[in-house]
C-alpha positions as CSV (number, residue, x, y, z in Angstrom):
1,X,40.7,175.5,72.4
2,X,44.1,173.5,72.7
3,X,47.3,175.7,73.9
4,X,49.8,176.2,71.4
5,X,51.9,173.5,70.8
6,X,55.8,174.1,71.8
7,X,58.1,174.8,69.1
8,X,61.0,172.2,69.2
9,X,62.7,173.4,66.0
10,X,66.5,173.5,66.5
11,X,66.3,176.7,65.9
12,X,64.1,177.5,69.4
13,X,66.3,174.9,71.0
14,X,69.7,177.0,70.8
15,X,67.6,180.3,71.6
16,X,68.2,180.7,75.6
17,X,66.1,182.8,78.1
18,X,68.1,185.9,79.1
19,X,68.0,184.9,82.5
20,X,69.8,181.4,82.0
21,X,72.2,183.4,80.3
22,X,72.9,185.9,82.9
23,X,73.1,182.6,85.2
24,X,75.4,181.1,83.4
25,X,77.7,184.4,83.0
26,X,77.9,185.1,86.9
27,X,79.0,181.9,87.3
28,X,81.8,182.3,85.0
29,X,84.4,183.8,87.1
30,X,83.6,181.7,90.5
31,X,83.8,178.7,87.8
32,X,87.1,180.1,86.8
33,X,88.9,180.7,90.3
34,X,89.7,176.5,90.7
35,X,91.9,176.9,87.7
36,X,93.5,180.2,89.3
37,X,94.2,178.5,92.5
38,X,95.6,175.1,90.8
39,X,98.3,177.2,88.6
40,X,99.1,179.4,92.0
41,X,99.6,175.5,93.6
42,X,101.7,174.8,90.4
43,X,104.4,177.5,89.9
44,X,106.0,177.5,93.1
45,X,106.3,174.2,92.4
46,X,108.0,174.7,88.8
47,X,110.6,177.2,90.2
48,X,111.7,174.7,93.6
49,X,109.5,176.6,95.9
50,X,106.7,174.7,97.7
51,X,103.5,176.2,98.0
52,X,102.5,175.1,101.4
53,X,104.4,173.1,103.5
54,X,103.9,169.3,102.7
55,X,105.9,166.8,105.0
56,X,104.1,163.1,104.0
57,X,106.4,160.6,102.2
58,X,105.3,161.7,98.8
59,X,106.1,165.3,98.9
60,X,110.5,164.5,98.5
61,X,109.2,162.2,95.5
62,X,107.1,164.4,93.3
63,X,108.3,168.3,94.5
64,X,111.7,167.9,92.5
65,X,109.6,166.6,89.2
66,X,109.3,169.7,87.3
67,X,107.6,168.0,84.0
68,X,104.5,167.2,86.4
69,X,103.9,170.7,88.0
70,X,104.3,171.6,84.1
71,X,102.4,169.9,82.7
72,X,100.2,171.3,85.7
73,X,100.5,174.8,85.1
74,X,99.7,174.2,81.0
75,X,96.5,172.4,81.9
76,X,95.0,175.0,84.4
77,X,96.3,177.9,81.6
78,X,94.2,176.1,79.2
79,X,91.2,175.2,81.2
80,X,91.5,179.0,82.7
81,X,91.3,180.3,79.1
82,X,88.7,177.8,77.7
83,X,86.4,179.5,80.1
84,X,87.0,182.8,79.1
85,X,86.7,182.8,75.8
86,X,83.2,181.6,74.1
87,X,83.6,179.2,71.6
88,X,86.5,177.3,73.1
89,X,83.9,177.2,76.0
90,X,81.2,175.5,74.5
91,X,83.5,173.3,72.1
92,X,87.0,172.2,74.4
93,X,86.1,173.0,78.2
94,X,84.4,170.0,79.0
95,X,86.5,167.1,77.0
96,X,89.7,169.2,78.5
97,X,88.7,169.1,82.1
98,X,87.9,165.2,81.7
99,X,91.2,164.9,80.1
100,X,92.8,166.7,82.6
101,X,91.0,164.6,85.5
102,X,91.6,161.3,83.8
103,X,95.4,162.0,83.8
104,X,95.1,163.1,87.2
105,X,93.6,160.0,88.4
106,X,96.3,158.3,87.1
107,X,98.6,160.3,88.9
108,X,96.5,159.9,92.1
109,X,97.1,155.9,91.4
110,X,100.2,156.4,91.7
111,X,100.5,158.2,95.1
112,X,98.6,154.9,96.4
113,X,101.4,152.7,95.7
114,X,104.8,155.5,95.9
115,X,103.3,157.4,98.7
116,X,100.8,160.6,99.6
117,X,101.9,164.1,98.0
118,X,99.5,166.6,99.7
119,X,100.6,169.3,97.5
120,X,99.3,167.0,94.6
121,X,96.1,166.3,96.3
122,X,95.2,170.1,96.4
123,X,96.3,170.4,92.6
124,X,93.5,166.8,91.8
125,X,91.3,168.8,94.0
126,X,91.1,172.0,91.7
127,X,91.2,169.7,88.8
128,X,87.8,168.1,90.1
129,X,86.0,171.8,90.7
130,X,87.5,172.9,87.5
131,X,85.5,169.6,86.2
132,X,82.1,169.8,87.8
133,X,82.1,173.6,87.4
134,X,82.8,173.1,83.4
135,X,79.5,171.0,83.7
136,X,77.7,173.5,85.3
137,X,78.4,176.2,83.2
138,X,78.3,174.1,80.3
139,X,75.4,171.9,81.0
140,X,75.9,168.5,80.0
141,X,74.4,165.9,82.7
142,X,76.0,162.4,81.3
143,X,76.6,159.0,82.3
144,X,80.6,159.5,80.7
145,X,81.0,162.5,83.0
146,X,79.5,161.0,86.6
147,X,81.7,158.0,85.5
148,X,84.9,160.3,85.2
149,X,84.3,161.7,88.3
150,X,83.7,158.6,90.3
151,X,86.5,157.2,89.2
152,X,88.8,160.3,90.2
153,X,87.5,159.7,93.4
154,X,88.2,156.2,94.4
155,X,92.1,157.2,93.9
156,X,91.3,160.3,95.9
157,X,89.6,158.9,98.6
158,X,92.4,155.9,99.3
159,X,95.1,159.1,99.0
160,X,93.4,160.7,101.8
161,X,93.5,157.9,104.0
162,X,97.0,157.3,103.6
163,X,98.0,161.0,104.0
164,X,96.0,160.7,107.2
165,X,97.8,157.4,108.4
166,X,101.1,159.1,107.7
167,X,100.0,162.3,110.0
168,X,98.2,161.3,112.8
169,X,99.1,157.6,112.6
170,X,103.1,158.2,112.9
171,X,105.0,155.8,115.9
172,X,104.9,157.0,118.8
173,X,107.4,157.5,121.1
174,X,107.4,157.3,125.3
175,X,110.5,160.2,125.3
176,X,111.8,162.2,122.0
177,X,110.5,162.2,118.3
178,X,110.9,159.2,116.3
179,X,110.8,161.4,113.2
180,X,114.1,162.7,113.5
181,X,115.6,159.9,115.8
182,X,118.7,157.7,114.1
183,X,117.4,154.8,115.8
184,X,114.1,153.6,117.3
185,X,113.7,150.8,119.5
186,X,110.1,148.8,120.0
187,X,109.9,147.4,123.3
188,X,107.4,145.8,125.5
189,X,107.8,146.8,128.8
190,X,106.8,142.7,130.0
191,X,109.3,141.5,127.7
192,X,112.7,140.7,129.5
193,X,115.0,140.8,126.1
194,X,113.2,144.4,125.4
195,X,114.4,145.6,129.4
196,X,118.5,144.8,127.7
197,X,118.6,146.7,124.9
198,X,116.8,149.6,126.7
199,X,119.9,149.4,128.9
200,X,122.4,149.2,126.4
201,X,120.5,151.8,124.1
202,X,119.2,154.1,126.4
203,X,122.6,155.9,126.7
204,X,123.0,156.1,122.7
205,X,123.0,159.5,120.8
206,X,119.6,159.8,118.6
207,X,117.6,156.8,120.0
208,X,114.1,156.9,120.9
209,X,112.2,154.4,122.9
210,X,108.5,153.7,121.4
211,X,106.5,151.0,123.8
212,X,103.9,148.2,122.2
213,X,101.6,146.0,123.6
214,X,102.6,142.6,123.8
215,X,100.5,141.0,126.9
216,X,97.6,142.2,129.1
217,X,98.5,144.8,131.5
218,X,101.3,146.5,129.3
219,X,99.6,149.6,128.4
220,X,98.9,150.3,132.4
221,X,102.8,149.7,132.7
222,X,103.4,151.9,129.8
223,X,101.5,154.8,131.8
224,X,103.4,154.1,135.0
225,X,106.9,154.5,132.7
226,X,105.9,157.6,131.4
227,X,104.9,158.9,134.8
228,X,108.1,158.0,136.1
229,X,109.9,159.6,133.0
230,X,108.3,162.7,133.9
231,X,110.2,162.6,137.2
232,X,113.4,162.4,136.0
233,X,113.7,158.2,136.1
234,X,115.6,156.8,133.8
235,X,113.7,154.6,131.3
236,X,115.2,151.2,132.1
237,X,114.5,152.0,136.1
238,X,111.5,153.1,135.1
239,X,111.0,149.5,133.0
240,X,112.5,147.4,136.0
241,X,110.5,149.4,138.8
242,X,107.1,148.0,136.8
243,X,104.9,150.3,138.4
244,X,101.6,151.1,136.7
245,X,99.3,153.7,136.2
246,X,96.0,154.6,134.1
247,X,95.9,154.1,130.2
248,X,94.1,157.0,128.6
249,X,92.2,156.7,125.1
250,X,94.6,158.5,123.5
251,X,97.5,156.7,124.8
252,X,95.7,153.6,123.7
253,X,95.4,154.7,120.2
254,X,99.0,155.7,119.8
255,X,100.2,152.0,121.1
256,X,98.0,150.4,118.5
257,X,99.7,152.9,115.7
258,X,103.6,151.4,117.0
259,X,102.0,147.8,117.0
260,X,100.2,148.5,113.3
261,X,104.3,149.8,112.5
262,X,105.7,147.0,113.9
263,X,103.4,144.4,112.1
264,X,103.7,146.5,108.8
265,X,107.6,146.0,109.3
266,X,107.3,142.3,108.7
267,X,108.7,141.6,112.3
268,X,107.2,139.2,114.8
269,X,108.7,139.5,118.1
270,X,110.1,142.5,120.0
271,X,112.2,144.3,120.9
272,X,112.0,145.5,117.1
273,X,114.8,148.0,116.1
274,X,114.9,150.6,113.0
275,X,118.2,152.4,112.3
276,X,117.7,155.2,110.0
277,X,121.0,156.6,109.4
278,X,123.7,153.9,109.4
279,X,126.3,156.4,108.0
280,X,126.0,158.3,111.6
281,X,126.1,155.4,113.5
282,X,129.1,154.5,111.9
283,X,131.0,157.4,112.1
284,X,129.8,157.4,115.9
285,X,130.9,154.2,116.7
286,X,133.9,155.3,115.0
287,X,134.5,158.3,116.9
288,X,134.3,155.6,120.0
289,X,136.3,153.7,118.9
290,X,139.0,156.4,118.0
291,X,138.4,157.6,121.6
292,X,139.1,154.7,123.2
293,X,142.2,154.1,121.1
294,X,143.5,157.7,122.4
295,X,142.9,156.7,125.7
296,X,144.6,153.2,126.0
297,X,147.4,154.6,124.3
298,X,147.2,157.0,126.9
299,X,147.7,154.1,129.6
300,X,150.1,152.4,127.8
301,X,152.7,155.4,128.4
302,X,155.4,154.9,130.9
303,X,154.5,157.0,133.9
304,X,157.9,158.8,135.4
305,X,158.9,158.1,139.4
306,X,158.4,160.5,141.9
307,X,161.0,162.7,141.9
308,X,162.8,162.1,139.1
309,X,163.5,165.0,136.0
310,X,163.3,163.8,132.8
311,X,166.5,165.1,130.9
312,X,168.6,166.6,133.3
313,X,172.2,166.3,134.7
314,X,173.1,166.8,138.7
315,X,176.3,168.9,139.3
């Protein structure tokens, strides 16, 4: 005797097993939480707050544009709602997370070419679970939907790498912190016009000093400079005294992220020098020059002989 044939009437196709359905319900509020976390990343945001510290280039750009964390805020509100309520979850949760990821790939495109935001990241990021937890939930394996997702990721991925150049690929620097210096000077410590301006920039106020490779032998010298350094040498003795020392790992890998800054920079030769703020250096130089105006007027003035008071009468 055959088994009984299945019955693939529409009618037994929407019928589902009580267990799928008690699945699909616990899943629900973990499904959910992405879309709770992505409006907590957005309203900060809205009001001029920032919800974690963010410090790559991207972040000045993008935390001042409230029609972005907005329009932010709406989309996890809807997606957070769609998955609450039954028939918008069957009928607009899935198109609406695509949507949402689509324009968020855009956005992503745009951080490769403006610069990384990695409070936008996180916000893409919830936008993504919200989207593969919507195709849990709601199951619906299509070729459109890996398609959407891949694409969100090639922005993604390229995002990440630059947010990870700008963190741990910053310049350098031998002494100080070139990210709040007002000027940075590249210099080779084998390069004889490099040794010149370290001595007539060394004594400057806001200048830091980050060293690059230029010939074989210069990262050694660059470990012998830093050793000196330490002791209290100045760093153009330290330059002139060319004594050198072991070059760890680490030390290489930094010199390769000043020479990839350098390059990047469009300059050639060294020393290589960045001024970023010009209306300090002004009023510094101005300040100077005031200074030394006060002080050869100062000279200028007749001095009185010995002896003699100024004003007076003998009786």
């Amino acid at each position: 005797m055959l088994p009984p044939r299945p019955d693939l009437s529409p009618q037994a196709q929407k019928k589902e097993s009580p267990v799928n359905s008690l699945k699909k319900n616990l899943l629900l509020l973990p499904a959910a939480l992405p879309a709770l976390f992505g409006l907590l990343l957005c309203l900060p945001n809205l009001f001029g707050f920032e919800a974690f510290p963010c410090r790559t280039s991207g972040c000045r750009i993008y935390s001042e544009n409230v029609t972005t964390w907005a329009l932010g805020a709406l989309g996890f509100l809807a997606i957070g709602t769609s998955f609450a309520v039954p028939f918008l979850r069957n009928y607009v949760l899935r198109p609406l997370c695509a949507l949402a990821l689509l324009a968020d790939a855009c956005l992503l495109a745009l951080l490769t070419v403006t610069g990384p935001c990695l409070q936008c990241m996180a916000v893409g990021f919830m936008f993504f679970l919200s989207f593969v937890l919507a195709g849990i939930v709601v199951h619906n394996p299509s070729i459109l939907r890996k398609a959407i997702g891949f694409l969100w990721l090639i922005p993604f991925a390229t995002t990440c790498g630059l947010a990870i150049n700008e963190t741990f690929g910053a310049p350098w620097a031998i002494a100080g912190d070139p990210q709040s210096a007002d000027t940075v000077v590249y210099f080779s410590p084998s390069n004889a016009e490099c040794l010149q301006v370290v001595k007539a920039a060394e004594d400057a106020h806001g200048t830091v000093f980050c060293p690059v490779i230029e010939k074989p032998g210069d990262a050694e010298r660059i470990a012998g400079i830093q050793r000196a350094l330490r002791g209290g040498t100045k760093i153009s003795e330290a330059i002139e005294s060319q004594t050198s020392a072991e070059a760890s790992s680490l030390m290489h890998l930094r010199l390769m992220c000043n020479a990839a800054h350098v390059a990047r920079s469009g300059s050639r030769t060294l020393p290589y020098i960045e001024n970023r703020n010009v209306a300090r250096m002004l009023s510094y130089q101005k300040s100077l020059e005031e200074l030394r105006k006060e002080v050869l007027k100062d000279v200028a003035k007749p001095k009185p002989r010995r002896g003699y008071i100024p004003n007076s009468r003998l009786y």
